[in-house]
N, C-alpha and C positions, 0 to 999 in steps of 0.2 A: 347659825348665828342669829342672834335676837336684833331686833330694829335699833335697837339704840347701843348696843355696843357698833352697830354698822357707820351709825352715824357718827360714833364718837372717833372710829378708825376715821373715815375719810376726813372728817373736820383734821388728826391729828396730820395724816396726809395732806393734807392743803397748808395746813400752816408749816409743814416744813418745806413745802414749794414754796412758800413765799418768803419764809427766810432765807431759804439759799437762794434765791434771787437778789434777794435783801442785803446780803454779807457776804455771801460765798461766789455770788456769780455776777459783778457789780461790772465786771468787762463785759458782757455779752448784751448787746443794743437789741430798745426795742425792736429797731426796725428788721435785726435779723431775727428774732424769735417770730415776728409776722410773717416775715415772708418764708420764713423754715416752716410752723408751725398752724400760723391761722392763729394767732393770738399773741398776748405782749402784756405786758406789767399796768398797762392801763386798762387793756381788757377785762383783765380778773380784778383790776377797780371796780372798772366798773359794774362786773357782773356783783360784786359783794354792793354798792350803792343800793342799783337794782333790788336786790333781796334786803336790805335793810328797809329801802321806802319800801316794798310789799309788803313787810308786815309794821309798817306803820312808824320804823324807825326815821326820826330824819338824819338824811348824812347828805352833806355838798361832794361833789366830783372832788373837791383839793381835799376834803378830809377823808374820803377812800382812798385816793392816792398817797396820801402819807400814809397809810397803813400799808402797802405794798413796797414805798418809798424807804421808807423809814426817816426822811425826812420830808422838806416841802420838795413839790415838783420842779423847783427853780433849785433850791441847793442840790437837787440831782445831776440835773441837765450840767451846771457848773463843774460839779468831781469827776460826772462818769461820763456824759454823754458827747459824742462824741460826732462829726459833720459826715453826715451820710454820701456817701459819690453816687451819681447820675444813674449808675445798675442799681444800687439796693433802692432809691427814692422808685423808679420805675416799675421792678418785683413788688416795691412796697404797693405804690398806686393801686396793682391787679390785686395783691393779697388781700388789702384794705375793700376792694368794691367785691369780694367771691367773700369774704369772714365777716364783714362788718354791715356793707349796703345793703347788701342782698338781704340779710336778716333782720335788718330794720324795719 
């Protein structure tokens, strides 16, 4: 496979991760995709921000986030999100400082 059909697989790949999280998978909380997985819908914000400013694009954190969101991070939190209990905040805390601190 040549580089650029590769590229354009995994790009198509991603963008369907990010719709079904977007439309098909609007029940399943950040906090549990962190603590299952070592990552969450802000994550892969942020990792698209990141690569946007590296090559020189500007993007703010709320305008990555609506692209994963499909809307703003406040009309989300509002339809889907939902109050974490004292296990998943706690899983959360360790998942967030072993996926997030540490690689900072």
């Amino acid at each position: 496979m040549d580089e650029q059909t590769q590229i354009e697989l995994e790009a198509a790949a991603f963008r369907t991760l990010r719709d079904h999280l977007m439309t098909q998978r609007t029940d399943v909380q950040n906090i549990d995709m962190m603590n299952l997985a070592g990552f969450c819908r802000n994550c892969l914000s942020r990792w698209y921000q990141e690569a946007a400013n590296a090559r020189g694009i500007e993007m703010s954190k709320d305008e990555a986030r609506e692209i994963f969101y499909g809307m703003t991070m406040a009309e989300w939190k509002a339809n889907y999100q939902t109050d974490a209990n004292a296990e998943q905040q706690a899983a959360f805390k360790t998942a967030f400082d072993e996926n997030v601190t540490k690689k900072s």
